[in-house]
N, C-alpha and C positions, 0 to 999 in steps of 0.2 A: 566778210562776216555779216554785212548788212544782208545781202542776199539770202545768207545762212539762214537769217530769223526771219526774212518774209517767206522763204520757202514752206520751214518747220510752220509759219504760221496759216497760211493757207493751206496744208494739212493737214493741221488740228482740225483746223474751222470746218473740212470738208470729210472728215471722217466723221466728225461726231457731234458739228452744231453747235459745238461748245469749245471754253479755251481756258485754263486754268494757268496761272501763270509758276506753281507753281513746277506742274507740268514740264512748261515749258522751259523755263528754268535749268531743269536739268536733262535736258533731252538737248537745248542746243549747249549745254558747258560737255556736253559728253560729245558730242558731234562737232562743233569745235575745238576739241582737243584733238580729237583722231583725225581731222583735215589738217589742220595745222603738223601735225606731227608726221602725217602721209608727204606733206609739202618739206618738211624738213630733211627727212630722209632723201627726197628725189634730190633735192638740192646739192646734198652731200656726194650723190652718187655721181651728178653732173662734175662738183667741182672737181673728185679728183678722178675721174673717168679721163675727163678736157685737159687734164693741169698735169 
């Protein structure tokens, strides 16, 4: 997740010189949800793929 926000934030900064938090805000709770939840599916598919 830390990676998540410096990625999003060097992004911002380099699209448009500018960084609005509140922006950011929801740009990384929307892209942390869907990696979190891409992550959660994979896991499930591992465990009973394996088990």
């Amino acid at each position: 997740m830390c990676l998540l926000s410096l990625i999003i934030t060097f992004v911002f900064l380099k699209r448009s010189q500018s960084f609005s938090y509140r922006r950011f805000g929801k740009f990384f709770w929307r892209s942390g949800f869907i990696l979190t939840f891409i992550f959660y599916i994979i896991v499930l598919i591992l465990i009973f793929t394996i088990a």
